[in-house]
N, C-alpha and C positions, 0 to 999 in steps of 0.2 A: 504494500500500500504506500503510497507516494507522501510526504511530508501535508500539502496542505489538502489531500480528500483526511487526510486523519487527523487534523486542526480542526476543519467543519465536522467531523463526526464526532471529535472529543468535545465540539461549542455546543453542538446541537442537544448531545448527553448531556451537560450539566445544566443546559438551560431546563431539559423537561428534568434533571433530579429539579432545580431548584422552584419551579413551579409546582410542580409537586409539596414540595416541603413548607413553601408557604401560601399552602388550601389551609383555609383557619378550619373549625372543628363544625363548621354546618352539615347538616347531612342528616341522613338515614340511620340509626344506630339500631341493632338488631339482638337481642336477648340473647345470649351464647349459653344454652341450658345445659351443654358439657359443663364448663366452666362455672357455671354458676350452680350446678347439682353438687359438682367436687364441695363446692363452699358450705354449702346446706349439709352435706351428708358430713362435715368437721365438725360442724357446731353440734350435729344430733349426738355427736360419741360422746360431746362433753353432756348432755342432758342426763337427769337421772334416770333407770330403767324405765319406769313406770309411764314415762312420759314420749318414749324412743319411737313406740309403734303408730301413733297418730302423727308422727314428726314425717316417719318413713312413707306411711301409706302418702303423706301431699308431695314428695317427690315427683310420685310416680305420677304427679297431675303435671306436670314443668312437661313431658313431653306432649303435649294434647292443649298447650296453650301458648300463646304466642303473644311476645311486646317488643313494644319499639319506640322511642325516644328521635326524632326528630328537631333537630335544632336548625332553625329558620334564620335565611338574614335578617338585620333588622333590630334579630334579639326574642322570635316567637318564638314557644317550643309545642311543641305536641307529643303528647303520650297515649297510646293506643296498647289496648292489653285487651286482649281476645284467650276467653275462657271456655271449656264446654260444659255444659250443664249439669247440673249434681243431681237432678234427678232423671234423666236418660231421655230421648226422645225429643228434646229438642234442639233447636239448632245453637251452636256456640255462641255467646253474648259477647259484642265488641263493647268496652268501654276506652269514652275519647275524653280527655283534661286537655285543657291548653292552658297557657303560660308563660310565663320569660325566664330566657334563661342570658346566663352573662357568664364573663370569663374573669376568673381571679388566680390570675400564677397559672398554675396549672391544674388547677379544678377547673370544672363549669357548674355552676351552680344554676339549679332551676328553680323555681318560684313558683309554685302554682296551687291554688284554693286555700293561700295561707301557711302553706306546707314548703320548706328551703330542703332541697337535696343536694347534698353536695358530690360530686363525682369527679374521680382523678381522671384527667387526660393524658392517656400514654398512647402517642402515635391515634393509631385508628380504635380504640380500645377506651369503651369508661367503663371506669368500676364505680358505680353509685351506691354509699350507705343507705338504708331501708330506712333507718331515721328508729327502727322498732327496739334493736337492742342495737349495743357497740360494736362493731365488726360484719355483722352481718351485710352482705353487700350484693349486690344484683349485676352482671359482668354484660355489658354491651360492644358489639363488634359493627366497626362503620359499614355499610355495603354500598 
């Protein structure tokens, strides 16, 4: 390869890394229910017995429901959590919240119905506290 076709292939390359690298955090984020069952089924070991089996049985709900975190420009967010029905037979209920969400460091924090969740941004990746107990956190992946 000749000195300047690989000057324009090395410019070209670092311009899409660098476009790339600064997409701020809008997008699509999508529940990653590997990642976030791993978390849930840590926290069950530490619960006392008595409490393990009704912990375990709502895992097994994480694959039969779906959410996603949308952060809009602007600063809108939307949260969408689609569940299916606990008494059989009908069709799975979508609930929608909207909100704002902002950036601080490397959190983003969402705002919404009075409710602050705070979520680390790493790369394409939020891990958002539940707000319920300390640690327990919800893992979203950008799509």
């Amino acid at each position: 390869m000749n000195a300047p076709l690989l000057l324009r292939t090395a410019a070209i390359a670092l311009g899409a890394l660098l476009l790339t690298a600064c997409k701020g955090p809008e997008g699509v984020y999508k529940l990653d229910k590997t990642e976030t069952k791993k978390m849930v089924e840590a926290e069950i070991e530490k619960m006392p017995e008595e409490q393990k089996g009704m912990a375990k049985m709502m895992i097994g709900m994480f694959d039969s429901m779906d959410m996603s975190i949308e952060l809009k420009a602007g600063g809108d967010a939307e949260m969408k959590a689609t569940m299916p029905s606990l008494g059989g037979g009908e069709a799975p209920k979508t609930d929608t919240k909207t909100g704002k969400w902002s950036k601080d460091g490397g959190k983003i924090v969402i705002d919404g119905d009075g409710k602050k969740v705070s979520c680390a941004l790493e790369g394409a990746k939020l891990s958002c506290e539940t707000g319920e107990k300390a640690g327990q956190k919800l893992v979203f992946n950008k799509s």
